[in-house]
C-alpha positions in Angstrom: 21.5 -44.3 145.1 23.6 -41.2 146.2 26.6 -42.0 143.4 23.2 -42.4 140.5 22.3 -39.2 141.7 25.5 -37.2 141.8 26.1 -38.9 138.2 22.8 -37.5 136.6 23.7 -34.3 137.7 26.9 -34.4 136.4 25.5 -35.3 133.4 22.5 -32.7 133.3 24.9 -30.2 134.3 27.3 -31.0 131.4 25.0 -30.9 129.0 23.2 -27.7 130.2 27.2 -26.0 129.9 27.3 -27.4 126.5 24.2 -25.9 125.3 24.9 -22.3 126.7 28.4 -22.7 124.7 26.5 -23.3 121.7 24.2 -21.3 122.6 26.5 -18.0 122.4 26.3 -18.4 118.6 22.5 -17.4 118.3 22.8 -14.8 115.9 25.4 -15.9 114.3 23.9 -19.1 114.0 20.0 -17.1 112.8 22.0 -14.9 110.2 23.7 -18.2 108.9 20.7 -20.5 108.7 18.7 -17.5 107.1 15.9 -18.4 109.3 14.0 -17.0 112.8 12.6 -19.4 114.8 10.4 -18.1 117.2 7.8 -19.4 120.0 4.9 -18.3 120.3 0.8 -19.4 121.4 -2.0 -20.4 119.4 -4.5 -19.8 122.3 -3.9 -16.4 124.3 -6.0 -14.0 121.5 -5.6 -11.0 120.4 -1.5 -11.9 121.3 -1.7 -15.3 119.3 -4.2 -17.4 118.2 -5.1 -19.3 115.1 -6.9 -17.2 111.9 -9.4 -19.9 110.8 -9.3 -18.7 106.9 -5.5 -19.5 106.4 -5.2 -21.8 109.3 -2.1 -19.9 110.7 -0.9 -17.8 113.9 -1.1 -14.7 113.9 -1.7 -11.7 116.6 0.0 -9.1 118.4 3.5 -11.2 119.4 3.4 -12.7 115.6 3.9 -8.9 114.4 6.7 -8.3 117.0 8.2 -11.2 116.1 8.0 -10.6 112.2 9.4 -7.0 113.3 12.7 -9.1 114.7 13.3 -10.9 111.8 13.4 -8.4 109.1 15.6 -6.4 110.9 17.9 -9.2 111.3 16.9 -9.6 107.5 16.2 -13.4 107.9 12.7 -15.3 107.3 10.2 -16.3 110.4 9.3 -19.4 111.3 7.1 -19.7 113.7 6.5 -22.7 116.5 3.4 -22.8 118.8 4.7 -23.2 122.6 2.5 -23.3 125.9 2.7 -21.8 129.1 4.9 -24.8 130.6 6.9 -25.6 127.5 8.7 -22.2 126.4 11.4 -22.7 128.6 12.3 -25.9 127.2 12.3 -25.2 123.7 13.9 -22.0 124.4 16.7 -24.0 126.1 17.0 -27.1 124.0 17.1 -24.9 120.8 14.0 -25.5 119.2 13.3 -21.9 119.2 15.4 -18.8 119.1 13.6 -16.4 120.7 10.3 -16.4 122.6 7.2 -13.6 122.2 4.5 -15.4 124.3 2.7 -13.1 126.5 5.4 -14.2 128.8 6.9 -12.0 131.5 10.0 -11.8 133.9 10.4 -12.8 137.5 13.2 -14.1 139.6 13.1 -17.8 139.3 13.2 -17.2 135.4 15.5 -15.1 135.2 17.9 -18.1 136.4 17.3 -19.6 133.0 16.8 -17.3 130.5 17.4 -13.8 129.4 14.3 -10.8 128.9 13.9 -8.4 126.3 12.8 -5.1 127.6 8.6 -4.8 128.3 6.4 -4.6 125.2 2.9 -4.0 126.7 1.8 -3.6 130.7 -0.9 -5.8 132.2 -2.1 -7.4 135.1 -3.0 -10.4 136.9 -7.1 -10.4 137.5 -9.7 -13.4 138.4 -12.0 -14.5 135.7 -15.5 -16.2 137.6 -19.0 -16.6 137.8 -20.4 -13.2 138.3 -20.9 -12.0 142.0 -18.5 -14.9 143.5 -15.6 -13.3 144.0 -16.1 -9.9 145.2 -12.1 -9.5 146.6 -8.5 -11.2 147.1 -9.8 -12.8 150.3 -12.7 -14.3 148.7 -9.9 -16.4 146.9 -9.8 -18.1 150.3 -11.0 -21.9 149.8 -11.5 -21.5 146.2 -10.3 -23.5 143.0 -8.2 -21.5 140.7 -7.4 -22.4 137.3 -3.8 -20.3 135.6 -0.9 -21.6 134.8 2.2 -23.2 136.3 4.9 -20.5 137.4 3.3 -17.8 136.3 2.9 -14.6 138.2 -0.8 -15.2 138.9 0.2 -18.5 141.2 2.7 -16.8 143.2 0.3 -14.3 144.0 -2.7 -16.7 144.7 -0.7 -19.0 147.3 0.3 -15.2 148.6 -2.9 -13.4 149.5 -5.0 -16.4 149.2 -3.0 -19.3 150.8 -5.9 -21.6 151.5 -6.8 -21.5 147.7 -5.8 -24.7 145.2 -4.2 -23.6 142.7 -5.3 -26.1 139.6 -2.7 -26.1 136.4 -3.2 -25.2 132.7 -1.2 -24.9 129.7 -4.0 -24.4 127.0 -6.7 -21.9 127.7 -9.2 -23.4 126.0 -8.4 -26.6 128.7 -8.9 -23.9 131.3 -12.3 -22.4 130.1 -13.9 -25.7 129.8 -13.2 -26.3 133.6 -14.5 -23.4 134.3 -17.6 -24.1 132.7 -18.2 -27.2 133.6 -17.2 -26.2 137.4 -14.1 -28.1 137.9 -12.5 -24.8 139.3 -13.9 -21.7 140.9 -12.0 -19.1 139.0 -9.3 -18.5 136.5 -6.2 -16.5 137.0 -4.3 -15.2 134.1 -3.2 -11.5 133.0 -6.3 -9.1 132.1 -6.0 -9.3 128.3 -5.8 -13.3 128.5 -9.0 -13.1 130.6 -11.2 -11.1 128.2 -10.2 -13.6 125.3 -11.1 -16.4 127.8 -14.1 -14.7 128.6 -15.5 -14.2 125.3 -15.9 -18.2 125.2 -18.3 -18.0 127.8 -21.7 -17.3 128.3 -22.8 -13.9 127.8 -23.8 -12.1 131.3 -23.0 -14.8 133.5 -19.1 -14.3 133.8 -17.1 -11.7 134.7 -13.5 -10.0 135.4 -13.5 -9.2 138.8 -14.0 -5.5 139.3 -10.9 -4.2 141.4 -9.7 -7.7 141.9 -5.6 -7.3 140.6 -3.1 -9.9 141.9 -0.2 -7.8 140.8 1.4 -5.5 137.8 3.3 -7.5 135.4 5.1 -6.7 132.1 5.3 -8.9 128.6 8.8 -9.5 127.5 10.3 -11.8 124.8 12.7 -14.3 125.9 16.0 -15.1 125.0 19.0 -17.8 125.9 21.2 -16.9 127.9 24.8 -15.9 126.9 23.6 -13.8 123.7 24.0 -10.2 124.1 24.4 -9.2 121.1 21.1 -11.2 120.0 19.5 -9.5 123.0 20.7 -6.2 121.6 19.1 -7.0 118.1 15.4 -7.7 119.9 15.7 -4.4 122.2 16.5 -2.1 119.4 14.1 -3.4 117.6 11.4 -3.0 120.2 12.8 0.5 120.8 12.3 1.3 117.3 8.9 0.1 117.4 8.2 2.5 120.3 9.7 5.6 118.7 8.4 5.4 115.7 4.6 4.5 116.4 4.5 1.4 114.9 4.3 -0.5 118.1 0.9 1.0 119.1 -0.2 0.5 115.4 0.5 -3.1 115.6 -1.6 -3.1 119.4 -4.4 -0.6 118.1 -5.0 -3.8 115.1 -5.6 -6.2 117.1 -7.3 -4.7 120.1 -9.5 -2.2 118.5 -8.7 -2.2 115.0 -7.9 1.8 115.0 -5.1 3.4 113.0 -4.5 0.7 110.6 -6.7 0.0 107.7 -5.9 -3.6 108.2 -7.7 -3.5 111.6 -10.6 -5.8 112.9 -12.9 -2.8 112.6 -11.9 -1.2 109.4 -12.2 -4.9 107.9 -15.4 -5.9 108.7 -17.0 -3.6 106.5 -15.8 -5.6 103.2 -14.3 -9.1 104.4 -17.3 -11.7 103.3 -18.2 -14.7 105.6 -21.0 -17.4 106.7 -21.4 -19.8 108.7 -23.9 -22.2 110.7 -25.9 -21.6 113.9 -25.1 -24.9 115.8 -26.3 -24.1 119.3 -28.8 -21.6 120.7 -27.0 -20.4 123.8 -28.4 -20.0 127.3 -27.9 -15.9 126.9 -31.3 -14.6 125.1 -30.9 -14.0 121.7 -27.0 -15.3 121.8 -25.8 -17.7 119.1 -22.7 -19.7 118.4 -21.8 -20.1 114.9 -19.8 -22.6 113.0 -18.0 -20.4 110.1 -18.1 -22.2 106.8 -15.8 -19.4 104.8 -14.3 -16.4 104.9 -13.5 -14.7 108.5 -16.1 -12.7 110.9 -14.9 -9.8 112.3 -15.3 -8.5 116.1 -19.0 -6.3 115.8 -19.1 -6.9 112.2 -23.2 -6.2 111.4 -24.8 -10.0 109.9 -27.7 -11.3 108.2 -29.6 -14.3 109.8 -30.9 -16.2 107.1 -33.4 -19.6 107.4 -32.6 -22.9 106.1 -33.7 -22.3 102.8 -32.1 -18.9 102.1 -34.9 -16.6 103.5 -34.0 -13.6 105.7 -35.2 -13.5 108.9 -33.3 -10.4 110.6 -29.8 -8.5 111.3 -27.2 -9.5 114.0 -23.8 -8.5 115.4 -20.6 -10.7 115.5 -20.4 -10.2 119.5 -16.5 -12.0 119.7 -14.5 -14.6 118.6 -12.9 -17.5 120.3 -10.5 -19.6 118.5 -13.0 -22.2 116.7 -16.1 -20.5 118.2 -18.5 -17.0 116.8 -20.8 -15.4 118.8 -23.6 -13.6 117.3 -26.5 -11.7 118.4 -29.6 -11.6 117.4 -31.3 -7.9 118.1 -34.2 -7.9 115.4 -35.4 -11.7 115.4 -38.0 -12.6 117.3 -37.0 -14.8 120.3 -37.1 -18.5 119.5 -37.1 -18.6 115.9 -33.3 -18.8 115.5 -32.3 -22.9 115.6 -29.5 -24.6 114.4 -29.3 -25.0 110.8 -30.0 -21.5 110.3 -27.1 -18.9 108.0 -25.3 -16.2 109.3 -23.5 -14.1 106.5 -21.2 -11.3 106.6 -21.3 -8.7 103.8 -22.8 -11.6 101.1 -25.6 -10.7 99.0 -28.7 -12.6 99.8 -28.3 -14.5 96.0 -24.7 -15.5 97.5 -25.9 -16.5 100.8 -28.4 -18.8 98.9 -26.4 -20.1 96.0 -23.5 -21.3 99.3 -26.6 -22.8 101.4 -27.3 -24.5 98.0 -23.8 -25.6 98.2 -23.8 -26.9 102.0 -27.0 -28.3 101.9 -25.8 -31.5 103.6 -23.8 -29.7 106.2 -27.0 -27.6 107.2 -28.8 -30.9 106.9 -26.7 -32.2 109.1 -26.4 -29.5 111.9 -30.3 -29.5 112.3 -29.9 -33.3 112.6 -27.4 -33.7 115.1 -29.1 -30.8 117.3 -32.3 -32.5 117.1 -30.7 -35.7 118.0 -29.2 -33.5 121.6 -32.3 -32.1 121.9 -33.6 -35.4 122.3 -31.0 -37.0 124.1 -31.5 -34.1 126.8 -34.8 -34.4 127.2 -34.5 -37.6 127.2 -32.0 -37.3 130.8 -34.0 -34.4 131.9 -36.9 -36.7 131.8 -35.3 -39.5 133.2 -33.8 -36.6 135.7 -37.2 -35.7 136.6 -38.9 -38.8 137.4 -36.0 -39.9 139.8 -35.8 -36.3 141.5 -40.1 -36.2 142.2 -39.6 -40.1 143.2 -37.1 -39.0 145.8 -38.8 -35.7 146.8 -41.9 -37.6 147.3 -40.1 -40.6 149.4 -38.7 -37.6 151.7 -42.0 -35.6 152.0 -43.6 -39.2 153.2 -40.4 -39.6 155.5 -40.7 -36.1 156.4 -44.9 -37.1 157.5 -43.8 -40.0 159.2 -41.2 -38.6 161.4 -43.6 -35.2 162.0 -46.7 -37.9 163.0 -44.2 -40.2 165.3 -42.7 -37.0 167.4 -46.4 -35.3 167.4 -47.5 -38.6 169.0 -44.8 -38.8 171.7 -44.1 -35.1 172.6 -47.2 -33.1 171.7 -49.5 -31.6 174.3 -52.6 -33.0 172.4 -51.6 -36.4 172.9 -50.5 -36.1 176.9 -53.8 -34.3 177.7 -56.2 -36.6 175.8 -54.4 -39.3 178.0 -54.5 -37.2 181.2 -50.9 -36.5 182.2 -51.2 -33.4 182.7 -52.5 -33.8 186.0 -49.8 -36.4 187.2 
């Protein structure tokens, strides 16, 4: 077992040299192919995620990374990676460069190489409001974040008797949280608020004052490329000095300072889409888009079925596949599934596409009736079996009350006269 052993690491280790040989040659090897390849995610919003009208990535590390390649004056290609793959496919070549919200500590830097820091964050806790109130009310909790990232270290640090639970897709890590499989979620502030947007409005919150640690995002190179390494810092530097670094951060957070911004768009970009669930939040809606793209706090029309108005809403965020609107000027209850939301269409639009999507609508109303049903159905079902096993307990309950009244109470002694023994 011991000579198996010492071979596979012979082996591992002879291929590892091999690949930082080869790996030397990054730019060179970038400049001859002509092409960038570079990692980055599809689910850490507004740094990468997915634009549902061209189906692509874009986002903060997507502009960085386009930044790169035209100063090496090469196309991008871009590869979605996760939180526990970049360091593979950084090392086994099937990306040149990483820009993944990723950032720099001492057991990485064993592996690869950092570019210098590109935006500052932190590490907070995402929860159920009012339950965690401070690091030590970590203690005994299940916390959802990712594998080696700076957010465990801390954790098993200030909270050692928290679990740490592992995640390489947010959306994975939201639905646990929802459906209560972990406590909290630990991630760096600006992945939190795009996680928290997926969640029920009111209900969840960034804990106040609650900051595992400082950390820093960097891109990540190979090892053995300094030249390579020279190419992303310049460009990074250059970003920095000339303003176009907090352009490209004031699109996608805020849309200020570039007419290509969130909030500069949303006066003109047309969309619609399909309420499909009424939320738990009053007045809250999720929307299925059908075309075009909503934009953050773009104003919308809430149209019914058959193309009537009904009132004006807000596009209240975005997650990946899911829009949140409210509804300030309908009256409560009258929104259901099945019903239009559009986006700077005239009402003649709006009804020629629900004309179009009549079957989809048709559809949507059908299914949620068919939920609504189902749940009533369980809640029913729930019902019957919860009253049949309050009312078995509250006849236990008389039983038990009658039985020690009979044996210990004064009423019962005296009527049989031992209180005179």
């Amino acid at each position: 077992m011991k000579a198996r052993t010492a071979v596979m690491l012979a082996l591992l280790m002879s291929v590892l040299f091999s690949h930082y040989v080869w790996a030397a040659d990054t730019l060179q090897d970038v400049k001859k192919r002509g092409v960038l390849i570079v990692g980055v995610r599809d689910d850490t919003p507004p740094f990468g995620f997915i634009d549902r009208d061209t189906g692509e990535t874009v986002g903060v590390d997507v502009d960085l990374a386009a930044a790169v390649a035209k100063r090496l004056d090469v196309k991008l290609r871009l590869k979605t990676v996760t939180a526990a793959g970049w360091i593979p496919d950084l090392l086994s070549g099937q990306v040149d460069l990483v820009a993944a919200t990723v950032s720099r500590n001492q057991d990485r830097d064993k592996l690869v190489d950092f570019s210098l820091p590109y935006f500052n964050t932190s590490q907070r806790v995402l929860a159920k409001k009012g339950t965690i109130t401070g690091i030590e009310s970590l203690g005994g909790k299940k916390i959802g974040t990712a594998k080696g990232s700076p957010a465990e270290k801390e954790i098993l640090k200030q909270a050692p008797t928290a679990a740490c639970y592992f995640y390489s897709d947010s959306r994975k890590a939201v639905e646990a949280l929802k459906k209560g499989e972990v406590d909290a979620l630990s991630a760096s502030g600006t992945n939190l608020y795009g996680c928290l947007s997926a969640l029920p409005k009111g209900e969840y919150e960034i804990a106040e004052g609650v900051k595992l640690s400082e950390e820093q995002f960097r891109m990540g190179v190979r090892k053995g490329n300094p030249q390579f390494l020279d190419a992303v810092n310049a460009t990074l530097v250059d970003l920095n000095d000339s303003g176009k670094g907090r352009a490209i951060l004031a699109k996608w957070f805020e849309g200020k300072g570039n007419e290509r911004g969130p909030s500069a768009a949303a006066s003109s970009v047309q969309a619609a889409g399909l309420v499909t669930r009424v939320t738990s939040t009053e007045g809250r809606f999720l929307v299925l888009p059908i075309t075009g793209i909503f934009r953050p706090s773009a104003d919308v029309t809430i149209l019914d079925p058959l193309g009537n108005p009904v009132g004006e809403g807000k596009v209240t965020s975005i997650y990946d596949e899911e829009t949140y609107i409210d509804a300030g000027t309908v009256e409560n209850g009258l929104i259901r599934p099945g019903f239009v939301v559009s986006q700077n269409l005239s009402n003649e639009a709006a009804k020629k596409l629900i004309a179009t999507n009549k079957e989809t609508i048709e559809k949507v109303r059908s299914d949620a009736k068919s939920e609504e049903a189902r749940i009533k159905q369980e809640e029913g079902a729930e019902f019957q079996q919860a009253k049949k096993e309050r009312d078995k307990f509250q006849e236990d309950m008389t039983k038990t009350r009658l039985m020690l009244d009979y044996q210990y109470s004064d009423q019962y002694y005296g009527y049989y006269g031992f209180p005179f023994r």
